[in-house]
N, CA, C and O atoms as a GROMACS GRO file, in nm:
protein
  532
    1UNK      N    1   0.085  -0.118   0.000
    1UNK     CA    2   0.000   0.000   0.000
    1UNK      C    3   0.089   0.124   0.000
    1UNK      O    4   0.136   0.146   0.112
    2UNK      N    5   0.134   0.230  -0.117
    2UNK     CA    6   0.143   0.313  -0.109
    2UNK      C    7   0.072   0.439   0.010
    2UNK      O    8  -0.047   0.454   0.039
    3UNK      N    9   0.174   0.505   0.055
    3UNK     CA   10   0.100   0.598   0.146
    3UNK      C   11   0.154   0.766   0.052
    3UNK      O   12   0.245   0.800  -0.023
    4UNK      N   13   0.034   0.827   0.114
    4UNK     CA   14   0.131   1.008   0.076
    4UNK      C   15   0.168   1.047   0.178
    4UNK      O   16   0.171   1.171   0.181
    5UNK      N   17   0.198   0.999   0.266
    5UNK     CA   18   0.268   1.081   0.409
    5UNK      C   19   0.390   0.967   0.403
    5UNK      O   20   0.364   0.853   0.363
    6UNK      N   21   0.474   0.990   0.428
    6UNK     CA   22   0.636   0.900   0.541
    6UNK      C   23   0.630   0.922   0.667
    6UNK      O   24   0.592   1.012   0.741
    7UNK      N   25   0.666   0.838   0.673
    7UNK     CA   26   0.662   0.839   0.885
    7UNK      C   27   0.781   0.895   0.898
    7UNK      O   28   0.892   0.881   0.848
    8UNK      N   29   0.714   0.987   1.005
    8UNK     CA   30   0.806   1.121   1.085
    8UNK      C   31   0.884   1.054   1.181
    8UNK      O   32   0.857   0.982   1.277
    9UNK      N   33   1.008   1.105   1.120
    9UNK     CA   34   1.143   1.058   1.243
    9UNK      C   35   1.137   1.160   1.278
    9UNK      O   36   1.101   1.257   1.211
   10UNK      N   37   1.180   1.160   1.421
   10UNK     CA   38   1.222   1.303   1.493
   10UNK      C   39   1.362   1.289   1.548
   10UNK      O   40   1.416   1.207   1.623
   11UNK      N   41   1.405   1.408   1.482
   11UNK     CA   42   1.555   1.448   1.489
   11UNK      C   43   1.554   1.456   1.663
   11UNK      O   44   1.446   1.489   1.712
   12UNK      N   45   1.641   1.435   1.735
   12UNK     CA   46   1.663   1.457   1.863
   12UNK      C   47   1.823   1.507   1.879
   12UNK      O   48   1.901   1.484   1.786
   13UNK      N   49   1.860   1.562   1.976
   13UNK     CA   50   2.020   1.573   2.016
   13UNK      C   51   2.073   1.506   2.074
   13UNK      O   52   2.012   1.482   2.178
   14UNK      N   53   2.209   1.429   2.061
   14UNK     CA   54   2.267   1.342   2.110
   14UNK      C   55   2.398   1.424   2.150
   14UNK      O   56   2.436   1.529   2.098
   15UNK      N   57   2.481   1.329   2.288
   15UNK     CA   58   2.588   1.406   2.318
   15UNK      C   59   2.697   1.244   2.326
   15UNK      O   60   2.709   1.162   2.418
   16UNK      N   61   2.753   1.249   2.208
   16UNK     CA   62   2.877   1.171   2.244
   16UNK      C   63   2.969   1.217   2.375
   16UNK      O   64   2.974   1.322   2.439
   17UNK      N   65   3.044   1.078   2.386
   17UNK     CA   66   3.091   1.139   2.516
   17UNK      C   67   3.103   1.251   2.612
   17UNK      O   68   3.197   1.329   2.624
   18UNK      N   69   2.957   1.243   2.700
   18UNK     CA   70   2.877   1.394   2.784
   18UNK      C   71   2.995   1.465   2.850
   18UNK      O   72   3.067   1.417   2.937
   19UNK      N   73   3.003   1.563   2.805
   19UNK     CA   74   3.099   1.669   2.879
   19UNK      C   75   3.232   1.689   2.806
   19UNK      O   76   3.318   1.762   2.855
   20UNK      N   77   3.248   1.635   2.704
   20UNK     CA   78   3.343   1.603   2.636
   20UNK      C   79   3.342   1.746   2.484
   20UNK      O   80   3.252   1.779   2.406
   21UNK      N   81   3.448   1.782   2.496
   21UNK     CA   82   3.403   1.882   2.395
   21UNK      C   83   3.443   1.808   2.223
   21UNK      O   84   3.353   1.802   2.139
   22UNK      N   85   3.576   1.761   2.192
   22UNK     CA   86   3.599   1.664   2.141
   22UNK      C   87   3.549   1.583   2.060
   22UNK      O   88   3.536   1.583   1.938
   23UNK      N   89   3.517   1.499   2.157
   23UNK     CA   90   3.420   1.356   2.136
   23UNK      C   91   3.523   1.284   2.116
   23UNK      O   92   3.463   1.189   2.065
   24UNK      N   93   3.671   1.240   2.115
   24UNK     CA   94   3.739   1.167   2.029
   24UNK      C   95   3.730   1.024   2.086
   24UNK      O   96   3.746   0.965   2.193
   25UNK      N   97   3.701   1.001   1.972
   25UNK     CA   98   3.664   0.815   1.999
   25UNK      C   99   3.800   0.730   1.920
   25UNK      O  100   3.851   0.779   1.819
   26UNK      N  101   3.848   0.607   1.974
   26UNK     CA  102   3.994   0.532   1.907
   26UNK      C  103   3.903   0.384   1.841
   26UNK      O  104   3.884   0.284   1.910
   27UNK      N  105   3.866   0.396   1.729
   27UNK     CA  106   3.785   0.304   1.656
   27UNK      C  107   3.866   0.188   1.675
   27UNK      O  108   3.808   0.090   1.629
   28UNK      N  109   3.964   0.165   1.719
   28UNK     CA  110   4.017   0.021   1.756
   28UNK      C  111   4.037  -0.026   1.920
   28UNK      O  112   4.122  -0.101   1.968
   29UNK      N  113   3.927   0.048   1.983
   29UNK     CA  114   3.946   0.071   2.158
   29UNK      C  115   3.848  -0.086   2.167
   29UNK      O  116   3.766  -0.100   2.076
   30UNK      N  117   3.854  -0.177   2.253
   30UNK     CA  118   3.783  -0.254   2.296
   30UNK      C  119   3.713  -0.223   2.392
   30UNK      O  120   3.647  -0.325   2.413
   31UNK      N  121   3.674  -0.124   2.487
   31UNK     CA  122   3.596  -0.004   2.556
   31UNK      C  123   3.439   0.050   2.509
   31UNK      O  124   3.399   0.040   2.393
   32UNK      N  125   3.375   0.097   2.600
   32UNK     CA  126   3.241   0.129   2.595
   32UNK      C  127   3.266   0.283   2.551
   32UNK      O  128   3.355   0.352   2.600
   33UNK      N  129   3.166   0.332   2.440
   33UNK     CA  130   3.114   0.463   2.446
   33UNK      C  131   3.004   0.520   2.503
   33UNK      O  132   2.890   0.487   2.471
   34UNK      N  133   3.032   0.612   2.592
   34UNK     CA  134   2.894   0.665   2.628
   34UNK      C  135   2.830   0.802   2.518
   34UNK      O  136   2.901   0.889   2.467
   35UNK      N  137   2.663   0.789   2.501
   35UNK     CA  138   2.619   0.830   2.448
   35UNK      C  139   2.471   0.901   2.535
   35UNK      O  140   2.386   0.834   2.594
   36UNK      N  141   2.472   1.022   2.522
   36UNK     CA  142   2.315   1.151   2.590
   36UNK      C  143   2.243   1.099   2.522
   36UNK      O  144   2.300   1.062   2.419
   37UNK      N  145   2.127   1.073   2.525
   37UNK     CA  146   1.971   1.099   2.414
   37UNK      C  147   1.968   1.180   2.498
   37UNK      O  148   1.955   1.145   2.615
   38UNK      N  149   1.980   1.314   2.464
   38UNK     CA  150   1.930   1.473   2.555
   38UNK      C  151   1.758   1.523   2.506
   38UNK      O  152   1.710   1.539   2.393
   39UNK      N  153   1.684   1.541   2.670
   39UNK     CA  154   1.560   1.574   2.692
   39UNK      C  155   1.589   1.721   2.651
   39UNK      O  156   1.687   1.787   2.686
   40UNK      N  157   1.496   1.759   2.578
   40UNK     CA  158   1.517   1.934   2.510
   40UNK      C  159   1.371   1.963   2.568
   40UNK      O  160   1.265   1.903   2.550
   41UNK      N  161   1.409   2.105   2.664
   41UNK     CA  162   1.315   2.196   2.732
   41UNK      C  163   1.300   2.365   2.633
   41UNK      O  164   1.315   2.477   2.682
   42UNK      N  165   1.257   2.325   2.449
   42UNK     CA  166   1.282   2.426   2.329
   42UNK      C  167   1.154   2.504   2.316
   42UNK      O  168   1.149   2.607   2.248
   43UNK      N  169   1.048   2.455   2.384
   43UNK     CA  170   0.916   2.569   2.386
   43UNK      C  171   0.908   2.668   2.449
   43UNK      O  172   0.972   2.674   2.554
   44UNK      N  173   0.855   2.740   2.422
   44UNK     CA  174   0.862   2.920   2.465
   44UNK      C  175   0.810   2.898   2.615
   44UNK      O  176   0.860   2.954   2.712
   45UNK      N  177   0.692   2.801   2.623
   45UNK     CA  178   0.667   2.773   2.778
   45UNK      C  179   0.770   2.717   2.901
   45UNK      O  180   0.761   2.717   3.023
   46UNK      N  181   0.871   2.669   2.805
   46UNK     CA  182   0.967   2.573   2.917
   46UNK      C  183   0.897   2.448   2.962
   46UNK      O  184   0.896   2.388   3.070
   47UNK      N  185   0.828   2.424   2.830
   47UNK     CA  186   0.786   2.276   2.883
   47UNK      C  187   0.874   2.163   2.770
   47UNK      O  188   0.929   2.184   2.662
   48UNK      N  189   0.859   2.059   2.838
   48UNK     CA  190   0.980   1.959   2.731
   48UNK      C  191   0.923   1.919   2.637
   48UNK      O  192   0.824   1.846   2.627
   49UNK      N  193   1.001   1.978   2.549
   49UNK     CA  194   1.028   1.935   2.373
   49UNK      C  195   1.028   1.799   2.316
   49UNK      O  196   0.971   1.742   2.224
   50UNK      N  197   1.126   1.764   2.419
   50UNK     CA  198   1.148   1.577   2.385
   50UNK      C  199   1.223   1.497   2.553
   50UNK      O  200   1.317   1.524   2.628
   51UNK      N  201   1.118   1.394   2.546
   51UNK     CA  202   1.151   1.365   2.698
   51UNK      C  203   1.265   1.208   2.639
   51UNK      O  204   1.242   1.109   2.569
   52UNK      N  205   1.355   1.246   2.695
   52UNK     CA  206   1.464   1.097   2.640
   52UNK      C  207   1.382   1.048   2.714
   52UNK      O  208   1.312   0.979   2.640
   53UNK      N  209   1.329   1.036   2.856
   53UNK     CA  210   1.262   0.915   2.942
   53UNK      C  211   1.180   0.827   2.812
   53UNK      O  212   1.172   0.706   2.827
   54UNK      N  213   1.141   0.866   2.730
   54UNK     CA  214   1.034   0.776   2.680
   54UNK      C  215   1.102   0.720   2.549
   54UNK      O  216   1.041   0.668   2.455
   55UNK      N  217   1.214   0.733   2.556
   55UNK     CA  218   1.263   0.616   2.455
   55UNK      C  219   1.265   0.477   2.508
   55UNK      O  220   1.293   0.456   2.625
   56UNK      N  221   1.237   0.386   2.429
   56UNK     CA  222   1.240   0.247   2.410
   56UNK      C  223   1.379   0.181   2.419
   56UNK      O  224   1.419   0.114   2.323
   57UNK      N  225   1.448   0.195   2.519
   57UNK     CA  226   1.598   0.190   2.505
   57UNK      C  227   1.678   0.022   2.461
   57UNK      O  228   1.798  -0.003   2.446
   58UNK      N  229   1.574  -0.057   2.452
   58UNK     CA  230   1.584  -0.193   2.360
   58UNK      C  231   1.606  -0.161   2.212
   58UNK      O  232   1.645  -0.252   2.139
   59UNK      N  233   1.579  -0.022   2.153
   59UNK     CA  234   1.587   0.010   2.061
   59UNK      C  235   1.669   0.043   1.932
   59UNK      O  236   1.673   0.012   1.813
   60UNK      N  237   1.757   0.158   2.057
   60UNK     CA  238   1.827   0.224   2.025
   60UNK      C  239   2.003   0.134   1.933
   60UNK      O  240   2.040   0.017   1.939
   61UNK      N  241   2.050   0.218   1.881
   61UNK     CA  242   2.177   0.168   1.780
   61UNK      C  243   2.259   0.267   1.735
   61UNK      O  244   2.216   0.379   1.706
   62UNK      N  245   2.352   0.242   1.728
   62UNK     CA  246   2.420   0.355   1.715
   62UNK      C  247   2.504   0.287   1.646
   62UNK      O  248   2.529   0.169   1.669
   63UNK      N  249   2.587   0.398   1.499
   63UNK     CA  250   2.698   0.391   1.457
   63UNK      C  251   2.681   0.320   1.327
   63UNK      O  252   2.559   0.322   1.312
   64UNK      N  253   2.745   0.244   1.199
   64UNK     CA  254   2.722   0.242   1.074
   64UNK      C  255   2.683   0.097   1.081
   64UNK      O  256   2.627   0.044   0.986
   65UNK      N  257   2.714   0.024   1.206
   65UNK     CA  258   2.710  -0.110   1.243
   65UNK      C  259   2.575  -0.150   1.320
   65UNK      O  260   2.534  -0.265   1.335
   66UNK      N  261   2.512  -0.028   1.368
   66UNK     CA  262   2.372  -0.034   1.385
   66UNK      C  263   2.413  -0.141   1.566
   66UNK      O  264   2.347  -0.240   1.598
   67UNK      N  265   2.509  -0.093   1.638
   67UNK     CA  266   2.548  -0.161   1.736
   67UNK      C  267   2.428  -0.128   1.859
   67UNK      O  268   2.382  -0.014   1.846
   68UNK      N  269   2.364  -0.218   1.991
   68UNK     CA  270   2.276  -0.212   2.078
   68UNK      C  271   2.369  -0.147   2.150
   68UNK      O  272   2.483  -0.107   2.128
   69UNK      N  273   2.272  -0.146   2.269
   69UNK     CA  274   2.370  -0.057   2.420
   69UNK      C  275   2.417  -0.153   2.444
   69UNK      O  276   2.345  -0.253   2.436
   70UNK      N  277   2.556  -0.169   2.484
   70UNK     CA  278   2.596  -0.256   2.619
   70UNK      C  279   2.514  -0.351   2.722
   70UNK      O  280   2.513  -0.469   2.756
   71UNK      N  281   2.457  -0.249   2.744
   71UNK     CA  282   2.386  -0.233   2.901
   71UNK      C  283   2.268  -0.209   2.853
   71UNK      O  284   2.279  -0.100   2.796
   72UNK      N  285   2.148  -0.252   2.843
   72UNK     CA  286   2.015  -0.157   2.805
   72UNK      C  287   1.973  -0.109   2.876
   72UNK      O  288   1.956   0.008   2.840
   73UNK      N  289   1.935  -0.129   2.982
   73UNK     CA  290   1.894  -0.032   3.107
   73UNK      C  291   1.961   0.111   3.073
   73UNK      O  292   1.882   0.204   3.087
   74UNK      N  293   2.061   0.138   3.041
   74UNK     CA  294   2.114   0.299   3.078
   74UNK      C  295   2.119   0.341   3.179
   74UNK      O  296   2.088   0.256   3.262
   75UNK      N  297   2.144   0.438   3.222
   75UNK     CA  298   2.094   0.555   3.303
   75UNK      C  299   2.029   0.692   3.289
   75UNK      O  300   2.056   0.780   3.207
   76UNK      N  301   1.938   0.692   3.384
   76UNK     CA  302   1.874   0.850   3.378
   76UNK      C  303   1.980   0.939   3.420
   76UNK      O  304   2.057   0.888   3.501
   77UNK      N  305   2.013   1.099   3.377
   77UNK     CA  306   2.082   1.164   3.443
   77UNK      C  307   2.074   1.308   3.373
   77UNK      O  308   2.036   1.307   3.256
   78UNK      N  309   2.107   1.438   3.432
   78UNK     CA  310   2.142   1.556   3.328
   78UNK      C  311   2.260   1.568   3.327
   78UNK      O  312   2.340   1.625   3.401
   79UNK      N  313   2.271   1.490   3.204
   79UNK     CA  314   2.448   1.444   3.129
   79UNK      C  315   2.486   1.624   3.091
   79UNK      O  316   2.602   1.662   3.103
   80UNK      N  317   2.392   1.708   3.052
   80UNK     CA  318   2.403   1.832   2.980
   80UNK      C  319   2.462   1.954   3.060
   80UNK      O  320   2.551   2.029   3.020
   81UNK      N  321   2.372   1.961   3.226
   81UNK     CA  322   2.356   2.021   3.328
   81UNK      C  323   2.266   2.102   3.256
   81UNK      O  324   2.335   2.204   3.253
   82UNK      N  325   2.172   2.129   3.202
   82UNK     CA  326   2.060   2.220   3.162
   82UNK      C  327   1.891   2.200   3.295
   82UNK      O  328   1.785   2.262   3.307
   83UNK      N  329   1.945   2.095   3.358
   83UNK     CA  330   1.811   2.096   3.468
   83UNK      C  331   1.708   1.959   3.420
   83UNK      O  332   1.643   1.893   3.501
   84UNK      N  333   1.709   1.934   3.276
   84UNK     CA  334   1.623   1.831   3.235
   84UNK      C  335   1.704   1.652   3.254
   84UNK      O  336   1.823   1.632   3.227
   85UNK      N  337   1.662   1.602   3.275
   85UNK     CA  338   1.726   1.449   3.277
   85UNK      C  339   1.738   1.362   3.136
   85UNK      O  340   1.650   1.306   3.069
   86UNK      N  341   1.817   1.368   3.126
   86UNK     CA  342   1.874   1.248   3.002
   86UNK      C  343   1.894   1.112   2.978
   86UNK      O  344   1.915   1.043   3.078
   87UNK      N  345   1.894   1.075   2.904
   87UNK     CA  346   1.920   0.930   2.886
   87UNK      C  347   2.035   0.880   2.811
   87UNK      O  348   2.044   0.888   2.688
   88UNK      N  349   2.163   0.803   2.926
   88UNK     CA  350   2.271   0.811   2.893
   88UNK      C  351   2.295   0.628   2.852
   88UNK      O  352   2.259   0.551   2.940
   89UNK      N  353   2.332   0.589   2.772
   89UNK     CA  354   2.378   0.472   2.686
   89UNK      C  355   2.523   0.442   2.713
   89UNK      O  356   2.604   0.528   2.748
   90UNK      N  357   2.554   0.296   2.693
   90UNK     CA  358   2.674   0.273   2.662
   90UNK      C  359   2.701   0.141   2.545
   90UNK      O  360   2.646   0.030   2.548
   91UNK      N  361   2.788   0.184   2.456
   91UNK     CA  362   2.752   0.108   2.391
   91UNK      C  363   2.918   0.051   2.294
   91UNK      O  364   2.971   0.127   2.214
   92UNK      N  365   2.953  -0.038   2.314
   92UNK     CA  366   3.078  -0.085   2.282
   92UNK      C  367   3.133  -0.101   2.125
   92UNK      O  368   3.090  -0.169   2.032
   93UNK      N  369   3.243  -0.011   2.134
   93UNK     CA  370   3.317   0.043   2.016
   93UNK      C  371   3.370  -0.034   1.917
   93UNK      O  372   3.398   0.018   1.809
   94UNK      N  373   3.392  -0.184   1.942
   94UNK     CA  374   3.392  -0.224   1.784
   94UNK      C  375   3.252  -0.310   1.717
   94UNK      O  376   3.242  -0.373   1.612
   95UNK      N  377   3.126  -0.276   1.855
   95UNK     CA  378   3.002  -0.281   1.720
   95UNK      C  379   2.971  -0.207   1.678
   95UNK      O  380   2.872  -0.213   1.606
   96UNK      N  381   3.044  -0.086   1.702
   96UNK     CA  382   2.972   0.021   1.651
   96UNK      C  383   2.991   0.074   1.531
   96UNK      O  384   2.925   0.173   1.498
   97UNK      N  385   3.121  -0.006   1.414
   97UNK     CA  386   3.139   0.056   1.315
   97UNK      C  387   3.192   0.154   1.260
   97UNK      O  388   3.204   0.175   1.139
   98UNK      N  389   3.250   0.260   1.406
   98UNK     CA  390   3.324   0.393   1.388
   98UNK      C  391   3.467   0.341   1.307
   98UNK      O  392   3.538   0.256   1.362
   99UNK      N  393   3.496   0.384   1.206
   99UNK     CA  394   3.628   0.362   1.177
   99UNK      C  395   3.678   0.517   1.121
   99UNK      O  396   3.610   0.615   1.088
  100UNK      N  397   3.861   0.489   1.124
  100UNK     CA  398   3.940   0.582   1.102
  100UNK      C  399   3.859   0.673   1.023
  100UNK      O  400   3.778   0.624   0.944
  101UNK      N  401   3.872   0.838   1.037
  101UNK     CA  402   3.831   0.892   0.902
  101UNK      C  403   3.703   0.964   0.935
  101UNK      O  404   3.670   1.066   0.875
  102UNK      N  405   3.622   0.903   1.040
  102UNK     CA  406   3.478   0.944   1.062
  102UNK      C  407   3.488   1.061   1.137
  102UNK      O  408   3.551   1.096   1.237
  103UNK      N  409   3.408   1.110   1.059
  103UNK     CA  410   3.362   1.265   1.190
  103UNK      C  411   3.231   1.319   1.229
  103UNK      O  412   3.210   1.431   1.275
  104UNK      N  413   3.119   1.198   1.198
  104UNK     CA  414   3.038   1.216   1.290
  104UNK      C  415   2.960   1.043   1.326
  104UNK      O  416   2.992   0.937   1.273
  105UNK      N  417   2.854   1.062   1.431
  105UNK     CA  418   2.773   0.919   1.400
  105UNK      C  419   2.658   0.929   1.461
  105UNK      O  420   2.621   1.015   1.541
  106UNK      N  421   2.591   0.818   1.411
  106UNK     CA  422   2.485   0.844   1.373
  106UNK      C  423   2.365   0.768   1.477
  106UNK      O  424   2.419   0.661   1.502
  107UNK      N  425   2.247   0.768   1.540
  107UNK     CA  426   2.222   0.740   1.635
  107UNK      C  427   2.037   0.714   1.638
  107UNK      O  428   1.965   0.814   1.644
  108UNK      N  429   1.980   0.586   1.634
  108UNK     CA  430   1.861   0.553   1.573
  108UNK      C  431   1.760   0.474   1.688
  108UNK      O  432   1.822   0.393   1.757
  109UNK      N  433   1.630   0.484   1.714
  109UNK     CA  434   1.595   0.430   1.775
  109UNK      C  435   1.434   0.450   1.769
  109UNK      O  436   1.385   0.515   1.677
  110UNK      N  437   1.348   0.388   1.880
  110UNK     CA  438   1.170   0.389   1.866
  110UNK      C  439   1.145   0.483   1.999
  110UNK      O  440   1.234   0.492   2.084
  111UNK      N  441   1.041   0.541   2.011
  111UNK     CA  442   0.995   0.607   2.100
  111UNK      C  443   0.906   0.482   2.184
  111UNK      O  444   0.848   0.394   2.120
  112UNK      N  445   0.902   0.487   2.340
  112UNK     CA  446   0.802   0.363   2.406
  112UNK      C  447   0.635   0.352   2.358
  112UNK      O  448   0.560   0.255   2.351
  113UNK      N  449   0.612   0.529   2.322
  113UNK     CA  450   0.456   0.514   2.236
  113UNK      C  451   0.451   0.521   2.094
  113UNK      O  452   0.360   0.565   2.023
  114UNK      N  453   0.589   0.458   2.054
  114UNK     CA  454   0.573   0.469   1.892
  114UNK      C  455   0.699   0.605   1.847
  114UNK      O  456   0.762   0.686   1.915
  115UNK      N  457   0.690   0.574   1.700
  115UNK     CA  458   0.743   0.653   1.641
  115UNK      C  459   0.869   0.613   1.680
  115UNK      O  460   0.904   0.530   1.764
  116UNK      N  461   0.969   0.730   1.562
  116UNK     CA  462   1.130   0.655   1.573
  116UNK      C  463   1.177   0.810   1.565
  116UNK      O  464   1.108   0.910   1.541
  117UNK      N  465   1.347   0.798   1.598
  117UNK     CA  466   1.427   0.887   1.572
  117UNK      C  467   1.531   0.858   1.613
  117UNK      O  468   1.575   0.763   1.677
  118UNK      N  469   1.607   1.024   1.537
  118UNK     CA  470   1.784   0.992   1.485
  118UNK      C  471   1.803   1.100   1.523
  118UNK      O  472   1.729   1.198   1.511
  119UNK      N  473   1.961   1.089   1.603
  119UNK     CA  474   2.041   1.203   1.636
  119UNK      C  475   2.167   1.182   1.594
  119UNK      O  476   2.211   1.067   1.600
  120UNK      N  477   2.252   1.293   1.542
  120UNK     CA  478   2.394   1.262   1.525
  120UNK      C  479   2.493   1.352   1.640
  120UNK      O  480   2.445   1.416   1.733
  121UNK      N  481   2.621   1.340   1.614
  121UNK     CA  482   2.715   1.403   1.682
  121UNK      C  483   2.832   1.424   1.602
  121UNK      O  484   2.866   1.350   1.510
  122UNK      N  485   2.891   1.523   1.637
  122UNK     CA  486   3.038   1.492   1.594
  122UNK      C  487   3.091   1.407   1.660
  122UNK      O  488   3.045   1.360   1.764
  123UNK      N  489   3.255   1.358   1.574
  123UNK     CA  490   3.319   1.296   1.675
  123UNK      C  491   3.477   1.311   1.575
  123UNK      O  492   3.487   1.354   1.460
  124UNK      N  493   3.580   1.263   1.661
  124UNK     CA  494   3.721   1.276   1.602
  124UNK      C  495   3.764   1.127   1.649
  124UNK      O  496   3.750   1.077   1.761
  125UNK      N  497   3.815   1.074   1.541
  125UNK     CA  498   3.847   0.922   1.510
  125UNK      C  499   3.990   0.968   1.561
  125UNK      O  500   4.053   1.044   1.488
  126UNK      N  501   4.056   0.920   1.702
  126UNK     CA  502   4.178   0.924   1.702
  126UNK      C  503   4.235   0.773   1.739
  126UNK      O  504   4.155   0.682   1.759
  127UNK      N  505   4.409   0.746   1.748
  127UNK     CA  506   4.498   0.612   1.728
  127UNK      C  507   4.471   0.575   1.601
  127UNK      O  508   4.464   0.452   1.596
  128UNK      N  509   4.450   0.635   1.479
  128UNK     CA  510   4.444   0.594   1.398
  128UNK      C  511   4.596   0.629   1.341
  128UNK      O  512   4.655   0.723   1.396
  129UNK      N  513   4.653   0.566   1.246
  129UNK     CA  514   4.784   0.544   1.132
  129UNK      C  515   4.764   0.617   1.061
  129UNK      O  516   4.645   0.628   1.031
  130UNK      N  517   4.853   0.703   0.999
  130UNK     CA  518   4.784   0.761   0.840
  130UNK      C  519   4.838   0.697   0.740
  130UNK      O  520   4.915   0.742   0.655
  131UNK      N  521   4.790   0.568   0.755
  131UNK     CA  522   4.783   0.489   0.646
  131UNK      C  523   4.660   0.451   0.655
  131UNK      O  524   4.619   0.416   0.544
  132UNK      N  525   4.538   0.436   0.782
  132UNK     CA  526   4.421   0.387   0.743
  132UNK      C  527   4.319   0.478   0.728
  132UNK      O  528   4.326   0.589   0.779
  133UNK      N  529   4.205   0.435   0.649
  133UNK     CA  530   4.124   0.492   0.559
  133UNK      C  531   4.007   0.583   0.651
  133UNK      O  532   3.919   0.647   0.593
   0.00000   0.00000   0.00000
């Protein structure tokens, strides 16, 4: 069945490694990355925009390898310090597909009442050779 609408992803903000200005990730680290799904408080009322609480965190994937969390549970926290609580991931670096060269990634998942969305980040691929690609 053809439709005329596409289902709405909603862009969200993600914070590779929280607090980190950087982000530099070593695509050959056997180590966990941590990753924000950041709750955005963007309406003129100061009411929340996007609550990370209600992601589906069985969901979520990150990186070109489409890698799970570590850990699915996560943690709640304000990874940001903006006052709203976040939802912080960890999710281990060689499922994740980051290799030499990359400078950003990419970050996919379902909402608990439906619907999906994607956030990216920068990031700086470092221990890499400059011989690899």
């Amino acid at each position: 069945m053809n439709s005329l609408f596409a289902p709405v992803v909603r862009v969200v903000e993600i914070d590779v490694k929280p607090g980190s200005e950087t982000n530099s990730v070593n695509p050959g680290s056997h180590g966990v990355l941590p990753v924000a799904i950041l709750t955005t408080s963007a309406l003129v009322d100061g009411s929340t925009d996007f609550d990370a609480g209600t992601v589906d965190r069985d969901s979520v994937r990150l990186g070109p390898q489409a890698a799970p969390p570590a850990h699915s549970a996560g943690h709640l926290e304000d990874a940001d310090g903006d006052g709203d609580i976040d939802l912080v991931l960890h999710f281990r670096v060689p499922e994740t597909g980051i290799a030499c060269g990359d400078t950003s990634v990419g970050l996919v998942g379902t909402l608990a009442f439906g619907g999906s969305f994607e956030g990216n980040d920068s990031i700086r691929a470092v221990g890499c050779s400059s011989g690899e690609p």
